[in-house]
Backbone as XML, in Angstrom:
<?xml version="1.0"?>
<chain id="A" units="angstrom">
  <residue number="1" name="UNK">
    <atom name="N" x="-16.781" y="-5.745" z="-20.363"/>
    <atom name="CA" x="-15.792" y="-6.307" z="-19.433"/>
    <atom name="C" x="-16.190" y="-7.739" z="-19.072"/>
  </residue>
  <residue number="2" name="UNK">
    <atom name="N" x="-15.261" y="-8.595" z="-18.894"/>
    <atom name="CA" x="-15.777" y="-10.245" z="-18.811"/>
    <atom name="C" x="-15.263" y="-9.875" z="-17.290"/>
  </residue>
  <residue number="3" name="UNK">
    <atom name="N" x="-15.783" y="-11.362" z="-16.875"/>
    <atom name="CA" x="-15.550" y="-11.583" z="-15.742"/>
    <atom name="C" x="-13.951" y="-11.769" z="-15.345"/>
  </residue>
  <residue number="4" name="UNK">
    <atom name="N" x="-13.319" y="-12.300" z="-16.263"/>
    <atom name="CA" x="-11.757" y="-12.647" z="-15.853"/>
    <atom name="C" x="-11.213" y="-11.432" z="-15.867"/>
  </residue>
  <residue number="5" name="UNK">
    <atom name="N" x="-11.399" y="-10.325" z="-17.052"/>
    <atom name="CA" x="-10.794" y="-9.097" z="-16.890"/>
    <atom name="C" x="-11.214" y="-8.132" z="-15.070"/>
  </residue>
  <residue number="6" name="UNK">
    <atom name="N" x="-11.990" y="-8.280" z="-15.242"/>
    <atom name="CA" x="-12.775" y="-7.594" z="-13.518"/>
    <atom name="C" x="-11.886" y="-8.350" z="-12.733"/>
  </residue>
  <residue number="7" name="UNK">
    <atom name="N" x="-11.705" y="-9.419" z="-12.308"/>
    <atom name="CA" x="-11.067" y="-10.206" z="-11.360"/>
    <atom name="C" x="-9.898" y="-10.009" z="-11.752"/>
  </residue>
  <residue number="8" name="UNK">
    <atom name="N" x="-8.860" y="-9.571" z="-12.906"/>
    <atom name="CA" x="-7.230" y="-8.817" z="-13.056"/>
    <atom name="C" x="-7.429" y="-7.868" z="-12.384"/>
  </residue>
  <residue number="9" name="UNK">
    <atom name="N" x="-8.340" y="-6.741" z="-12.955"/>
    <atom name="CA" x="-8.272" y="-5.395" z="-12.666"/>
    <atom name="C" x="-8.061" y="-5.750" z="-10.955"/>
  </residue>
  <residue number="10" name="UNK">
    <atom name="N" x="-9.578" y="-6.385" z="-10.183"/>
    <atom name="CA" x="-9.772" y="-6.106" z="-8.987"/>
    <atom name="C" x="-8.176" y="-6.750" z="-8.056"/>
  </residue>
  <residue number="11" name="UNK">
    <atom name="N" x="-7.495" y="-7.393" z="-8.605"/>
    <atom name="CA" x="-5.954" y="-8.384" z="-8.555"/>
    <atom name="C" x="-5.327" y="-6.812" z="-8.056"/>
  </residue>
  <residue number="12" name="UNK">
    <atom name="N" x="-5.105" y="-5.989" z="-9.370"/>
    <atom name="CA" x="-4.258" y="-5.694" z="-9.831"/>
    <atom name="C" x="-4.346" y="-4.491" z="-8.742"/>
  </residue>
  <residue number="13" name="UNK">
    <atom name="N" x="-5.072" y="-4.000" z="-8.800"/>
    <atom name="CA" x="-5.948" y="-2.462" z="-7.405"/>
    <atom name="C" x="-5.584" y="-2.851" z="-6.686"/>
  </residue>
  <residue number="14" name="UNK">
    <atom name="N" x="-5.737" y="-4.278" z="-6.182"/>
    <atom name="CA" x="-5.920" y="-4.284" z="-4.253"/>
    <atom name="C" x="-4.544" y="-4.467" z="-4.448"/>
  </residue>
  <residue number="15" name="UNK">
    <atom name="N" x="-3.284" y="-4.825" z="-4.781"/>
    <atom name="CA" x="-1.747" y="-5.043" z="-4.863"/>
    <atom name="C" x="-1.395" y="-3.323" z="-4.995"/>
  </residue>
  <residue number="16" name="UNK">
    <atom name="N" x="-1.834" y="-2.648" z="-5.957"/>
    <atom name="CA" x="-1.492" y="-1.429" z="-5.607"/>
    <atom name="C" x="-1.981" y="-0.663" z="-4.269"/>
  </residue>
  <residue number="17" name="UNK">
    <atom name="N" x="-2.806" y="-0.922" z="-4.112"/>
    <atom name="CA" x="-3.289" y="-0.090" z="-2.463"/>
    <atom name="C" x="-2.527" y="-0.987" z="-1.206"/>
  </residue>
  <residue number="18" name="UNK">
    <atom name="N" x="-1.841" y="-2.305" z="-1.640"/>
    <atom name="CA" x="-1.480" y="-2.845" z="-0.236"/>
    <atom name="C" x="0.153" y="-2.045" z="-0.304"/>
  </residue>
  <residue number="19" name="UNK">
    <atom name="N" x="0.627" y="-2.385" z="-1.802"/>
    <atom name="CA" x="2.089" y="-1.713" z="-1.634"/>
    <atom name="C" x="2.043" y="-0.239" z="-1.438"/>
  </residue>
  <residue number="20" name="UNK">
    <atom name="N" x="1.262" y="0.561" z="-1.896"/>
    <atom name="CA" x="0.683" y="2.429" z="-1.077"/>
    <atom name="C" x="1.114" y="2.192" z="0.423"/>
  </residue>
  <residue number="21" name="UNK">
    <atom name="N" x="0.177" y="1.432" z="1.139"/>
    <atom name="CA" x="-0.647" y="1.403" z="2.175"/>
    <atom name="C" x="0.525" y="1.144" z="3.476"/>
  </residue>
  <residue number="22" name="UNK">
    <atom name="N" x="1.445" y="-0.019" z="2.683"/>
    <atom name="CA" x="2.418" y="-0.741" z="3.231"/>
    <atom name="C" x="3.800" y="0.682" z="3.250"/>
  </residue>
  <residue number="23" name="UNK">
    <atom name="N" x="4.390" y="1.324" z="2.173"/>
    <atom name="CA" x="5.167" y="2.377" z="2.236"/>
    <atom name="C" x="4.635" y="3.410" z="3.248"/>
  </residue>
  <residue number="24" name="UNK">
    <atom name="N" x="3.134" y="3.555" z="3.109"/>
    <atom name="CA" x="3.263" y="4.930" z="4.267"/>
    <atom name="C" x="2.967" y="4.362" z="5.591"/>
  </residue>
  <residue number="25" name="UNK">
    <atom name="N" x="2.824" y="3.164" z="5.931"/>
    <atom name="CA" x="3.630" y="2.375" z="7.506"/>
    <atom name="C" x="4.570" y="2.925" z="7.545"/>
  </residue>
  <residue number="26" name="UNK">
    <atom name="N" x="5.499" y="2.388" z="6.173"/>
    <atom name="CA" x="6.824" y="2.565" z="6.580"/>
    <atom name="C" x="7.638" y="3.520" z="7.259"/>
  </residue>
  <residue number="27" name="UNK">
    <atom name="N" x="6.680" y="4.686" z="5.728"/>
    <atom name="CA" x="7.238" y="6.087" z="6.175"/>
    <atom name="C" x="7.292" y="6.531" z="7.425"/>
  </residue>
  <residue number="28" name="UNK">
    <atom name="N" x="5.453" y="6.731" z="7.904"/>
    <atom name="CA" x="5.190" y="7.168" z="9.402"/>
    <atom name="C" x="6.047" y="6.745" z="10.302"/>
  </residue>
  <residue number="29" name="UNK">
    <atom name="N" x="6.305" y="5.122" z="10.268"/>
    <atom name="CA" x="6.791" y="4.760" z="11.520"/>
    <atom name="C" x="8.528" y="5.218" z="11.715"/>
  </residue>
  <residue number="30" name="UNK">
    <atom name="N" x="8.974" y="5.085" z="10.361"/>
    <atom name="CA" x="10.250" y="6.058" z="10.375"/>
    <atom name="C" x="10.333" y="7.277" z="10.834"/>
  </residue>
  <residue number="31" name="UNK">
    <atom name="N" x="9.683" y="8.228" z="10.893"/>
    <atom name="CA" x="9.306" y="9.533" z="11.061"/>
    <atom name="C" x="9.575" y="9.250" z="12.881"/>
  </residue>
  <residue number="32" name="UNK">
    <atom name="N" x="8.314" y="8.698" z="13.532"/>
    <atom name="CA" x="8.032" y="8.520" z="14.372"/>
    <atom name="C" x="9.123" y="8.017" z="15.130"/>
  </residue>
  <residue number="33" name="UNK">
    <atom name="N" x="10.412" y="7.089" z="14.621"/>
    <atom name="CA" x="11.348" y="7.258" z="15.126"/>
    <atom name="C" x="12.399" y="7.786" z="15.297"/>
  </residue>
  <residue number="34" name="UNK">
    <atom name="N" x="12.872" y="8.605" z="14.228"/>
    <atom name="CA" x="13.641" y="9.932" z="14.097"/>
    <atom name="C" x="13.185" y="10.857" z="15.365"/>
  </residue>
  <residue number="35" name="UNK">
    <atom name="N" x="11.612" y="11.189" z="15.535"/>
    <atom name="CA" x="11.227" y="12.389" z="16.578"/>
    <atom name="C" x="11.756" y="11.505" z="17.950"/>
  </residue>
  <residue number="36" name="UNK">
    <atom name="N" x="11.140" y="9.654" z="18.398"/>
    <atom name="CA" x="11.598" y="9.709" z="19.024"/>
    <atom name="C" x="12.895" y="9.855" z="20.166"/>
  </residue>
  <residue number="37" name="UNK">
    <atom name="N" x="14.179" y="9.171" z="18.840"/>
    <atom name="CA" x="15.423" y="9.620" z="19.223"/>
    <atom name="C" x="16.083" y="10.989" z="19.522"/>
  </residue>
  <residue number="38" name="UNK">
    <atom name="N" x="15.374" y="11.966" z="19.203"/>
    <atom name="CA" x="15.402" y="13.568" z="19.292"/>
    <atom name="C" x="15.303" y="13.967" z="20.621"/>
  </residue>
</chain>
C-alpha cells in the first residue's frame, strides 16, 4: 500500500462514517419528533 492509496482509503472511510453518522441524526431526531407531537 503507498502512501497516496492509505490517504484515499482513509478519504474515502471517514466520508462514509460522516454520511452513516449524519442519517442516524437524522433518523433519531425524526423519531424524537413524531413521539413528541403524540
Amino acid at each position: 500500500m503507498t502512501g497516496a492509496a492509505i490517504g484515499f482509503l482513509v478519504t474515502v472511510w471517514s466520508i462514509v462514517f460522516i454520511t452513516i453518522f449524519v442519517s442516524l441524526r437524522r433518523l433519531t431526531s425524526a423519531e424524537a419528533a413524531k413521539k413528541g407531537q403524540k
